[in-house]
N, C-alpha and C positions, 0 to 999 in steps of 0.2 A: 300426572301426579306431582305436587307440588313436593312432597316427600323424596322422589327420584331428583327433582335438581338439586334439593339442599344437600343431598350424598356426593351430589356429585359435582357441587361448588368446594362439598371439604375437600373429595379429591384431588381437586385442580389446584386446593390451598397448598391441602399436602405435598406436591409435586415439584408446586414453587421452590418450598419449604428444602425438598430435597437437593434441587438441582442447587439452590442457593447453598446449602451444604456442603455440598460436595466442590466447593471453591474453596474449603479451608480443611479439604481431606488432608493427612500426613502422607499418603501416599498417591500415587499415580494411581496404583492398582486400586484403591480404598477410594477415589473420586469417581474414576471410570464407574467404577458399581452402585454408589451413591445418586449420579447423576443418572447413568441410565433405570433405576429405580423411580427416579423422578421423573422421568420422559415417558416410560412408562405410565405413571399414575396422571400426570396429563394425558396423554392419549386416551385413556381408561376414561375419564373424567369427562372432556370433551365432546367423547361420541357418547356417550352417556346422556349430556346437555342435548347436543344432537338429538339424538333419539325420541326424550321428550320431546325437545318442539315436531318434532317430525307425526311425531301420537298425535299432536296436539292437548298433548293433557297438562 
């Protein structure tokens, strides 16, 4: 489904978005959680892409 990669291109946007964020936390603490939110939503994203080609759909 064409629907399942475009969720999960924004995720992978999103992720960017985060990790790139979290390079201008105020805090250590306030990065570390930023950034692993962002690794997260890559990973999510990813095997998400994955999955589709693997349907093949």
């Amino acid at each position: 489904m064409d629907a399942w990669k475009l969720v999960a291109g924004v995720l992978v946007l999103l992720g960017v978005f985060q990790v790139l964020a979290s390079l201008g936390a105020p805090s250590l603490a306030a990065g570390l959680t930023t950034a692993f939110t962002g690794f997260v939503l890559l990973l999510v994203g990813f095997l998400a892409i994955y999955r589709a080609e693997v349907d093949g759909s």
